[in-house]
C-alpha positions, 0 to 999 in steps of 0.5 A: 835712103841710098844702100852705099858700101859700108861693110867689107870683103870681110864683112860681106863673108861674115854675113854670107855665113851667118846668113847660110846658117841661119837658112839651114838652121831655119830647114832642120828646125822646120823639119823637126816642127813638120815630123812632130818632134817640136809643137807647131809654134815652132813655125814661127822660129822656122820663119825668122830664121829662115827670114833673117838668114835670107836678109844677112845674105842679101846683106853680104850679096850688097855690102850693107850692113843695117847695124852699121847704117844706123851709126854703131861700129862692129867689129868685122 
């Protein structure tokens, strides 16, 4: 499956948002689960977060949405 250009300029900042906050809501939430303020299942969100963060600026960085690839119209 070749990644061709479905989103744009737009979009690309959307995701690169979305993507930077995820990551940095993924850190302050590993910080609380690492000093104890939140059980240690917490890891898990820690690591979606940050995962999906890092997968919606890989997405801005290529101009690709996964969304748009699979057939559905979003509104950015």
């Amino acid at each position: 499956m070749a990644l061709e250009c479905n989103i744009g300029a737009a979009g690309k900042a959307a995701r690169l948002r979305l993507g930077l906050l995820g990551v940095a809501g993924g850190v302050a939430l590993g910080i609380l689960t690492a000093v104890g303020f939140l059980p240690s299942l917490a890891w898990w969100g820690v690591l979606g977060s940050i995962a999906g963060g890092s997968f919606a600026i890989w997405e801005a960085r290529a101009g690709w949405c996964i969304v748009r690839a699979m057939g559905f119209k979003t509104p950015v």
